[in-house]
PARO-968928 format. One line per field, with one value per residue (C-alpha): x, y, z; residue number from 1; residue in one letter. Coordinates in Angstrom, 3 decimals. Layout:
! PARO-968928
X	[X, ...]
Y	[Y, ...]
Z	[Z, ...]
resi	[NUM, ...]
resn	[A, ...]
***
This chain:
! PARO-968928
X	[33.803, 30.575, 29.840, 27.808, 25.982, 25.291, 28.356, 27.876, 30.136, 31.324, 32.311, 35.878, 38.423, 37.771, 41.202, 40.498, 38.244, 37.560, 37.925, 35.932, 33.396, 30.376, 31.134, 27.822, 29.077, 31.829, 28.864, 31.608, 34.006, 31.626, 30.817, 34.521, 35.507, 32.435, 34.018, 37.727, 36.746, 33.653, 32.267, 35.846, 35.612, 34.162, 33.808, 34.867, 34.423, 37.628, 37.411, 36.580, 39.326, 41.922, 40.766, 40.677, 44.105, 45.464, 43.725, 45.104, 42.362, 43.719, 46.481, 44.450, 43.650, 45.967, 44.622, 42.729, 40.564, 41.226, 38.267, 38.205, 37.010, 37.290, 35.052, 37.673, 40.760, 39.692, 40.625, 43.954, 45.814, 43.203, 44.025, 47.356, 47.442, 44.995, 47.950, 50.631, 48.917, 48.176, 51.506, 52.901, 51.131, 52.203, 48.733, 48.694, 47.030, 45.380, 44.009, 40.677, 40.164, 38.111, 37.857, 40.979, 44.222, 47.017, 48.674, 46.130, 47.247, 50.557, 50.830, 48.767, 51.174, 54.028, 52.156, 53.029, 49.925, 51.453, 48.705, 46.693, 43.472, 41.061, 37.423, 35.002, 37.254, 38.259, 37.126, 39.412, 41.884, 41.299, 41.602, 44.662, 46.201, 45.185, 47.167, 49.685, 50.027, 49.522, 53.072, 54.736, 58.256, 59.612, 62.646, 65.372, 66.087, 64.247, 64.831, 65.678, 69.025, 68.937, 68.915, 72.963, 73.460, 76.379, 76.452, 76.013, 79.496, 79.729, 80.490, 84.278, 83.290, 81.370, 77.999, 76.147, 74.019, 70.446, 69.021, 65.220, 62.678, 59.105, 56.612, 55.164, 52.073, 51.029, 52.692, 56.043, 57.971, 59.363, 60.263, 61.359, 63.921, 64.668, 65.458, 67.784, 69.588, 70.438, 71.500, 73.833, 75.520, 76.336, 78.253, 79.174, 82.579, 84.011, 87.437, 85.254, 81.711, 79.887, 77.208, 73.370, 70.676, 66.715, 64.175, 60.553, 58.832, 55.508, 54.469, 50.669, 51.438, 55.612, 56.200, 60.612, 59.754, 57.918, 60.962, 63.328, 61.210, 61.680, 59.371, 57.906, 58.458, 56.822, 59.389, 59.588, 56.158, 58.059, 60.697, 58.420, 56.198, 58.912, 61.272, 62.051, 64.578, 65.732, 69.359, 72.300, 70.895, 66.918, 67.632, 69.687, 67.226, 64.734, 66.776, 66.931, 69.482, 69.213, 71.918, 74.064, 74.685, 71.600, 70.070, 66.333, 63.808, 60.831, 57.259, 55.453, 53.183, 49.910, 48.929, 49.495, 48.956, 51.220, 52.033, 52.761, 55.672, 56.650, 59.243, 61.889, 61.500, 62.544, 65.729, 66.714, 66.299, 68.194, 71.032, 71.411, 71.379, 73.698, 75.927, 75.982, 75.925, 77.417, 73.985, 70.604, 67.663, 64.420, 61.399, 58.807, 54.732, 53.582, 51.295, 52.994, 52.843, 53.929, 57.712, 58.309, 60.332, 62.648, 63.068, 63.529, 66.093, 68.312, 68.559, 71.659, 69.778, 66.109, 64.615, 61.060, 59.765, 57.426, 55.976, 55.225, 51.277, 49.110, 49.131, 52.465, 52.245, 49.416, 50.986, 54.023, 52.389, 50.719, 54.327, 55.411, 52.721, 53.093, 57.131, 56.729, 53.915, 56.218, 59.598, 61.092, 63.708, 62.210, 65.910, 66.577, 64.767, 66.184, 63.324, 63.493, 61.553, 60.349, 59.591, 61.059, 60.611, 62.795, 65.825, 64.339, 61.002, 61.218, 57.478, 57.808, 61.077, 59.267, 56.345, 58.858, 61.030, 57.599, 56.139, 59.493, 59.433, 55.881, 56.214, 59.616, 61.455, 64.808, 64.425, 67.513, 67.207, 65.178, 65.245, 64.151, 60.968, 62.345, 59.681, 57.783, 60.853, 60.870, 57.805, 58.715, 62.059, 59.646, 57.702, 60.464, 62.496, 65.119, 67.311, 67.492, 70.577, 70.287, 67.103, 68.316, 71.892, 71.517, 68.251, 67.930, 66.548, 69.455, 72.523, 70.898, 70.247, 74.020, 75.444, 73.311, 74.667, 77.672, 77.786, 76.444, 79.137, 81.999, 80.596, 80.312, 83.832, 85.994, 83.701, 85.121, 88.822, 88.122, 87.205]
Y	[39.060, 37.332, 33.812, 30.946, 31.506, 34.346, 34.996, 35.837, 37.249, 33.866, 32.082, 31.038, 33.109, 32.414, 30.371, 29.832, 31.761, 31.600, 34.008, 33.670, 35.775, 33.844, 30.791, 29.667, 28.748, 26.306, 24.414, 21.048, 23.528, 25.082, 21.037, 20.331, 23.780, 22.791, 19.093, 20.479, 23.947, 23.325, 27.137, 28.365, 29.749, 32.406, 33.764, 36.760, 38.384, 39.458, 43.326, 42.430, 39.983, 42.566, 45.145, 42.024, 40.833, 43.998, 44.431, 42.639, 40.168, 38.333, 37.577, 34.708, 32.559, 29.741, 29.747, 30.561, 28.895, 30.917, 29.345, 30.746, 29.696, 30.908, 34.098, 34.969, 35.244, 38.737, 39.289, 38.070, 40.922, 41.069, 37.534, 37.331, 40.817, 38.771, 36.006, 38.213, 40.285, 37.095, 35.825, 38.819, 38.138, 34.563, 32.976, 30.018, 30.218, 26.739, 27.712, 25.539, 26.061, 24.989, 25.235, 27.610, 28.267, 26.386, 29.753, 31.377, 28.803, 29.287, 32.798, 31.834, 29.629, 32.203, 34.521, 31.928, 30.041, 27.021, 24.474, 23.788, 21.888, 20.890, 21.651, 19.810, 18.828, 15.189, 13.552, 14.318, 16.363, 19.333, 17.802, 16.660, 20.010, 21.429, 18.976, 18.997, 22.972, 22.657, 20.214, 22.243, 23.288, 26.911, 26.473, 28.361, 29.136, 30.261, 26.817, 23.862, 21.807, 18.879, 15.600, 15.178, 19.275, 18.604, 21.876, 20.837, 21.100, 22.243, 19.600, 18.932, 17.590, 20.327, 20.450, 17.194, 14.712, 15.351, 11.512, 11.908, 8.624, 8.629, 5.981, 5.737, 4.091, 3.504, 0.898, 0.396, 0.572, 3.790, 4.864, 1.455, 2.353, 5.474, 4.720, 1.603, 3.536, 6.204, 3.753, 1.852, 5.235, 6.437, 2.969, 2.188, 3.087, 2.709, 5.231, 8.378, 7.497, 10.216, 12.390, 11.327, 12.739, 11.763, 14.703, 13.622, 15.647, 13.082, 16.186, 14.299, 10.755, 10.018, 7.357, 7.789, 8.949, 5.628, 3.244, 4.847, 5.106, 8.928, 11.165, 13.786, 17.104, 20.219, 22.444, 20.536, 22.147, 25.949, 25.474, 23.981, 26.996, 29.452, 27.968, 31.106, 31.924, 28.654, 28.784, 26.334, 27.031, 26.072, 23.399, 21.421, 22.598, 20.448, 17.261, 13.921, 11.715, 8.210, 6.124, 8.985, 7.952, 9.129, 12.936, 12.558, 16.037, 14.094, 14.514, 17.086, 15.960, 17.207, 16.925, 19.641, 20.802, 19.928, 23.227, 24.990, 24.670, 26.723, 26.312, 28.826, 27.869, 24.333, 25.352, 27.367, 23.769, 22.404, 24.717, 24.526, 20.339, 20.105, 22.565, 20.043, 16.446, 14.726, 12.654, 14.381, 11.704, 13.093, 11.186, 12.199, 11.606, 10.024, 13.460, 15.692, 19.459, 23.317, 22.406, 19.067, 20.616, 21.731, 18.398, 17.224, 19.921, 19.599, 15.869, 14.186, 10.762, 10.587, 7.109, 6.009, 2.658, 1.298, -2.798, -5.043, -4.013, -2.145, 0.977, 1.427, 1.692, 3.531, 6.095, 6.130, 6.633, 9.712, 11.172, 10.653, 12.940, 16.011, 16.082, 16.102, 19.007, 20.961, 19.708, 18.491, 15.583, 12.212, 10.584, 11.386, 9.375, 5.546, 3.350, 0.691, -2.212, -3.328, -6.708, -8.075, -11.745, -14.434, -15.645, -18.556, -16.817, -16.398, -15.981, -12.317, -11.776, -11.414, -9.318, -7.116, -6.623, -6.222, -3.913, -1.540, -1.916, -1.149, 2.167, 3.464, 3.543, 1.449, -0.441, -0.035, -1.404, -4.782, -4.819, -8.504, -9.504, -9.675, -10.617, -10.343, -9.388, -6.136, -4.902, -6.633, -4.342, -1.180, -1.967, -2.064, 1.418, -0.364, -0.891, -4.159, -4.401, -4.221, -6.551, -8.919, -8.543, -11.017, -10.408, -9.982, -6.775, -5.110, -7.096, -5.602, -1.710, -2.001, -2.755, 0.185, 2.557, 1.662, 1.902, 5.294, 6.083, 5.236, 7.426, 10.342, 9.790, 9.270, 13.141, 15.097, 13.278, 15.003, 18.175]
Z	[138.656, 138.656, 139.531, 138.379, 141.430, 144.102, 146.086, 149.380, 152.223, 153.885, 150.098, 150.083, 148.436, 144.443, 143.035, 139.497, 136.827, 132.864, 130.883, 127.380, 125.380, 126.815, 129.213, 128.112, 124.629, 126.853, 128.849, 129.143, 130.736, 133.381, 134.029, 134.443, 136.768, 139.115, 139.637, 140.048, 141.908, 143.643, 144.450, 144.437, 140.517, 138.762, 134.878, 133.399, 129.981, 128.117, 129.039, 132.773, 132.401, 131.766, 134.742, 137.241, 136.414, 137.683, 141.021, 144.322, 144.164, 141.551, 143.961, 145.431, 141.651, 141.016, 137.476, 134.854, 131.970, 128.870, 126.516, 122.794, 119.662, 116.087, 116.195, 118.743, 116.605, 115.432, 119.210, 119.411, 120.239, 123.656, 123.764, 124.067, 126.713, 129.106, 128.858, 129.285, 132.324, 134.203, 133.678, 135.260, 138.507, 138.234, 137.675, 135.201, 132.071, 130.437, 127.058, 125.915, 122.120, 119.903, 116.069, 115.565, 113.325, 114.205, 113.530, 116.394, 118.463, 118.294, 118.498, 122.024, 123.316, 122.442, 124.523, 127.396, 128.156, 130.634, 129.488, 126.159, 126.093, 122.828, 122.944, 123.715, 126.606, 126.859, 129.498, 132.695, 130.424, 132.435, 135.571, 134.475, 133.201, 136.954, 138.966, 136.457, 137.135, 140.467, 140.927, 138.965, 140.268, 139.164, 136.882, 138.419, 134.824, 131.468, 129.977, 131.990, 131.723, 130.301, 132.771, 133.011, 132.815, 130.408, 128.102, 124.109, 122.772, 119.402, 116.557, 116.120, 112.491, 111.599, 110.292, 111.382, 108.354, 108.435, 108.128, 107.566, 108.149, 106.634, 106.078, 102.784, 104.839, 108.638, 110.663, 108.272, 111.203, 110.870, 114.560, 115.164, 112.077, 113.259, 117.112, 116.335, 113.224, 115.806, 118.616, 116.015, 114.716, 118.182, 119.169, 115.467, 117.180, 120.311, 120.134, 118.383, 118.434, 116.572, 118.423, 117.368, 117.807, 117.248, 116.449, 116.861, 114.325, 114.956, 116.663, 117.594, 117.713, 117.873, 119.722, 120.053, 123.835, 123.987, 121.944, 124.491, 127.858, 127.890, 129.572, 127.390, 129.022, 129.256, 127.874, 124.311, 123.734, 124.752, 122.620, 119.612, 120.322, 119.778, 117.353, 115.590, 118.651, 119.216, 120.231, 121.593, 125.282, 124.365, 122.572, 125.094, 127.968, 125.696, 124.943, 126.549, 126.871, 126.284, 128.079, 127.663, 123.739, 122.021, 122.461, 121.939, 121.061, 121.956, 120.373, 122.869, 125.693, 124.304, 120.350, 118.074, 114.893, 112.536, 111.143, 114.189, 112.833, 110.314, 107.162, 108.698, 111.948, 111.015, 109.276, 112.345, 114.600, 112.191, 112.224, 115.381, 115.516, 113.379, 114.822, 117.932, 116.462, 114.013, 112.937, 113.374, 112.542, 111.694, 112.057, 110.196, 110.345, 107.272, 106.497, 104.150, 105.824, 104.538, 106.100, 104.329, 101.822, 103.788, 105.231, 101.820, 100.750, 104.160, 103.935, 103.277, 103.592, 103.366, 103.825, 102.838, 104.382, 102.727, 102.749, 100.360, 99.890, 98.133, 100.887, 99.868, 96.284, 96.222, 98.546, 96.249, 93.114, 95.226, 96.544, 93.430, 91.574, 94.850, 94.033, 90.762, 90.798, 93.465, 91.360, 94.108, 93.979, 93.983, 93.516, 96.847, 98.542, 99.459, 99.318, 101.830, 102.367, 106.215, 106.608, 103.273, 101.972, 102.826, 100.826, 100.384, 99.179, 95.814, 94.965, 97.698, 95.909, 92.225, 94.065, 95.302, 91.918, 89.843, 92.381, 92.307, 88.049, 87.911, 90.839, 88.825, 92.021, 92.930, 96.602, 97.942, 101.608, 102.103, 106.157, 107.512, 109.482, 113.082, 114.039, 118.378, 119.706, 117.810, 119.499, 122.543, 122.444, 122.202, 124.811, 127.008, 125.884, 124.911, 121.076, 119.696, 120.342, 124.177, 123.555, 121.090, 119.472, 117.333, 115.489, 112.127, 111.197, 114.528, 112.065, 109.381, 110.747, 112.355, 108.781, 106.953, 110.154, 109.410, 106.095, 106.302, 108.909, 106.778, 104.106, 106.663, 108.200, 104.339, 103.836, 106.494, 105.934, 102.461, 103.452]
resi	[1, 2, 3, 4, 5, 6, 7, 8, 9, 10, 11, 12, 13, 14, 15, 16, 17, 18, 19, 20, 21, 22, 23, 24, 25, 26, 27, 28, 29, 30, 31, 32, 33, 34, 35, 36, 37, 38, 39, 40, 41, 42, 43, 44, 45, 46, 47, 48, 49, 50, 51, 52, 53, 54, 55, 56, 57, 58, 59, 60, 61, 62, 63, 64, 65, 66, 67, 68, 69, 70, 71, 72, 73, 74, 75, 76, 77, 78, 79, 80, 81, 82, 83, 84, 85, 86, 87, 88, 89, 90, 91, 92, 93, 94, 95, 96, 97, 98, 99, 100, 101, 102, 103, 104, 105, 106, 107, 108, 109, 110, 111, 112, 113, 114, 115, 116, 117, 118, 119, 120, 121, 122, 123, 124, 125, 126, 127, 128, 129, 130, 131, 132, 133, 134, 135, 136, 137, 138, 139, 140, 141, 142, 143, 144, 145, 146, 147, 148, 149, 150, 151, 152, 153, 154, 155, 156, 157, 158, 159, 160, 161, 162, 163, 164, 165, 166, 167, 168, 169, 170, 171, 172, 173, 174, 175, 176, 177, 178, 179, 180, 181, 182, 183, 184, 185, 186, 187, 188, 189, 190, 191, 192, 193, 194, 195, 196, 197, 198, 199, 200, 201, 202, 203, 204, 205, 206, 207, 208, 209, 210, 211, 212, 213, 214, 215, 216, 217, 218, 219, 220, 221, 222, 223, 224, 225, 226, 227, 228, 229, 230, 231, 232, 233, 234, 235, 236, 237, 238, 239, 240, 241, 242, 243, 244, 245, 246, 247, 248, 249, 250, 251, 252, 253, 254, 255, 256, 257, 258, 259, 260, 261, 262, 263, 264, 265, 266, 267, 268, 269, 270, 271, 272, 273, 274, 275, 276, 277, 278, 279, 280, 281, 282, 283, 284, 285, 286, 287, 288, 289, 290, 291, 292, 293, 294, 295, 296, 297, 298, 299, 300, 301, 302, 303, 304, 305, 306, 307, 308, 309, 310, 311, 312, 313, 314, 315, 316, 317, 318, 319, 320, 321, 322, 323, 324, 325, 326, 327, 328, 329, 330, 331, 332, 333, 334, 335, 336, 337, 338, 339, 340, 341, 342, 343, 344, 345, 346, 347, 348, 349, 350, 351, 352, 353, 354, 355, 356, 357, 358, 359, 360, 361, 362, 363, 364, 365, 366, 367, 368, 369, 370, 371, 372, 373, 374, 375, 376, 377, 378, 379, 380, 381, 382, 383, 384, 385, 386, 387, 388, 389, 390, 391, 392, 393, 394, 395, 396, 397, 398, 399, 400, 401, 402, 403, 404, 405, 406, 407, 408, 409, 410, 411, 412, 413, 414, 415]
resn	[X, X, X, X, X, X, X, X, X, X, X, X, X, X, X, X, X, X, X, X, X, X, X, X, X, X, X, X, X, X, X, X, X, X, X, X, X, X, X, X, X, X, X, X, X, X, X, X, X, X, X, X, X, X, X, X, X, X, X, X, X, X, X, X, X, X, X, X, X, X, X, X, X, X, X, X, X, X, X, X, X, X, X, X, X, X, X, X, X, X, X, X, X, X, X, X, X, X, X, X, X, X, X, X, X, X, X, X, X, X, X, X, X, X, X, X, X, X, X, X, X, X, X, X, X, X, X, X, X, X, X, X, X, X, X, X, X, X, X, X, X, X, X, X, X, X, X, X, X, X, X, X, X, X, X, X, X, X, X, X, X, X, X, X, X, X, X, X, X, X, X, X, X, X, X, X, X, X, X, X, X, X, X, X, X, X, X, X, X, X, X, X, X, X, X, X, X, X, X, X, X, X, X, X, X, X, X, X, X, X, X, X, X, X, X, X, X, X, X, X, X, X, X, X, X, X, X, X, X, X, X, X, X, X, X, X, X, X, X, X, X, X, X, X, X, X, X, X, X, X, X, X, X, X, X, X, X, X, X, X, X, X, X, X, X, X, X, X, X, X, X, X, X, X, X, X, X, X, X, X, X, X, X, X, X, X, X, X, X, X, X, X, X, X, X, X, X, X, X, X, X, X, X, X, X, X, X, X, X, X, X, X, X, X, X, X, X, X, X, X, X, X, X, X, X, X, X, X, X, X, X, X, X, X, X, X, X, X, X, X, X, X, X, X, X, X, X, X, X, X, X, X, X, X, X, X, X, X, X, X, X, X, X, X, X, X, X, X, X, X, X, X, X, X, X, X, X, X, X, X, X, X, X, X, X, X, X, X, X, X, X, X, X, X, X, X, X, X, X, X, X, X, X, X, X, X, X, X, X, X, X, X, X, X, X]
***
């Protein structure tokens, strides 16, 4: 190991090292390491990396700074045996990238890297990942229990709806949809309330966690990083539970690529949601990625909020042209409109009606302004209904959850 300085015989033990091709090309990590580790770090190229982890002085590092960039990927196989050799001498691994694949990335956090940083290193980020590593407590088990250790039962009703929510344009009001749909289907009734549960695709910026004052835990990012074997156990070691009425899969900690999620994976998550709960509610980012068809395609429901501007039509018009390309079913998405005009309106009324004629589309939802107390509600983690019951825009959610509710119920009486 060599060190950004001469070592001599009286140094302290060395507790942390990076590992990249030339620390050099990482000059904001060796800035960071000196703040966190003083003199107690050192560096180490990838082949020197591999010998080291093997020897008993490795037994003293609490960590180590895997820095890569995109002329690295050629390497990944190295990569990923670095990982899995300091793993096995239980020595945490935060990975600094910059400029790669998400699909390098992910096969890097597969490999089990316990923290994930961008580079050029956000101020304090790393600092942050340390102590974050260093309060870590050992799961006694490979994936966690969820906060009320109640085992997910399997659906009674069989397969659950799939109820997707996208915003045709930023700030519709789309999580705010989502997280008050879901609260209203899971009390909708009080003898058999159905089993709900919110998936926070929003894999960089969701904001459910936030609606419903979850934390956002670690192992959401090790089950999203390994979706392909996602079972009945992972799943529930990643869930929340909201009140004990709402399971939420909250957006991950850190931000991610959107496609680190691939098209199969996503079916398998799904599969095993619905296996477990009689609503699953998707909420979507507005971006379009490689697994949005299969959203599309498993959706009993798909919702598009939109508002009554020139954003959304514009954004429309553009969906409109992608499904059409890819031949994908427009007609199943329910157009609904946040923040509609007033009865009493009729000048917003006639915008609306000529903006649906002149976009081909039918607006089937027109969901009141409720105006401060809606993000006042957010703020605090809590539904409308717990916030304000008698709001407009929670009388008119309630009405459209139960509407779908009736639909789902008079289905399984048929099957």
């Amino acid at each position: 190991m060599t060190k950004k300085t001469e070592q001599t015989a009286d140094i302290a033990p060395i507790l942390a090292c990076t590992i990249s091709r030339d620390v050099q090309n990482f000059d904001l990590l060796i800035e960071d390491m000196e703040a966190i580790m003083g003199e107690a770090w050192g560096d180490l190229g990838f082949e020197e990396a591999f010998v080291f982890l093997g020897q008993p002085d490795a037994d003293n590092l609490e960590f180590v700074a895997l820095a890569v960039d995109d002329i690295d990927e050629e390497n990944l196989t190295q990569l990923t045996q670095i990982i899995s050799a300091a793993k096995a001498r239980e020595i945490k691994v935060v990975l600094i990238a910059e400029d790669i694949s998400p699909a390098a990335l992910h096969q890097l956090l597969r490999s089990g890297a316990d923290e994930f940083v961008p580079y050029p290193l956000p101020e304090g980020e790393l600092a942050d990942a340390v102590e974050r590593l260093r309060t870590q407590v050992p799961e006694p088990q490979p994936h966690p229990a969820r906060e009320d250790n109640k085992p997910l039962a399997k659906n009674s009703r069989g397969a659950g709806a799939v109820i997707a929510v996208q915003g045709m344009a930023g700030g519709v009001g789309t999580s705010t949809f989502a997280v008050n749909l879901a609260w209203e289907l899971a009390t909708t009734s009080k003898t058999n309330a159905p089993r709900v549960c919110i998936l926070d695709l929003g894999l960089q910026f969701g904001s459910i966690a936030t609606y419903l004052d979850l934390p956002r835990r670690d192992v959401v990012l090790e089950l999203l990083s390994d979706l392909e074997h996602v079972d009945q156990d992972s799943f529930g070691g990643a869930i929340s539970s909201f009140e004990d009425k709402i399971s939420v899969l909250t957006a991950p900690a850190d931000i991610l690529p959107l496609d680190i999620i691939q098209p199969h994976e996503l079916n398998r998550l799904f599969d095993v949601a619905t296996a477990h709960f009689d609503y699953v509610i998707v909420d979507l980012p507005s971006t379009l990625v490689n697994w949005s068809e299969v959203v599309l395609e498993r959706a009993n429901v798909y919702f598009a909020l939109m508002e009554l501007d020139m954003r959304s039509a514009q954004n429309i018009l553009r969906l409109r042209r992608a499904l059409q390309t890819e031949s994908l079913p427009l007609e199943k998405l329910r157009f609904v409109l946040n923040r509609a005009p007033r009865f009493t309106d009729l000048q917003g009324k006639s915008r609306a009606k000529r903006m649906a004629e002149s976009l081909d589309i039918s607006i089937d939802v027109q969901l009141p302004d409720g105006g401060k107390v809606v993000t006042q509600a957010c703020d605090h983690g809590l539904p409308l209904a717990s916030q304000a019951s008698k709001n407009p825009l929670r009388k008119e959610i309630a009405k459209i959850a139960a509407s779908l509710h009736a639909i789902g119920e008079s289905s399984t009486q048929a099957a």
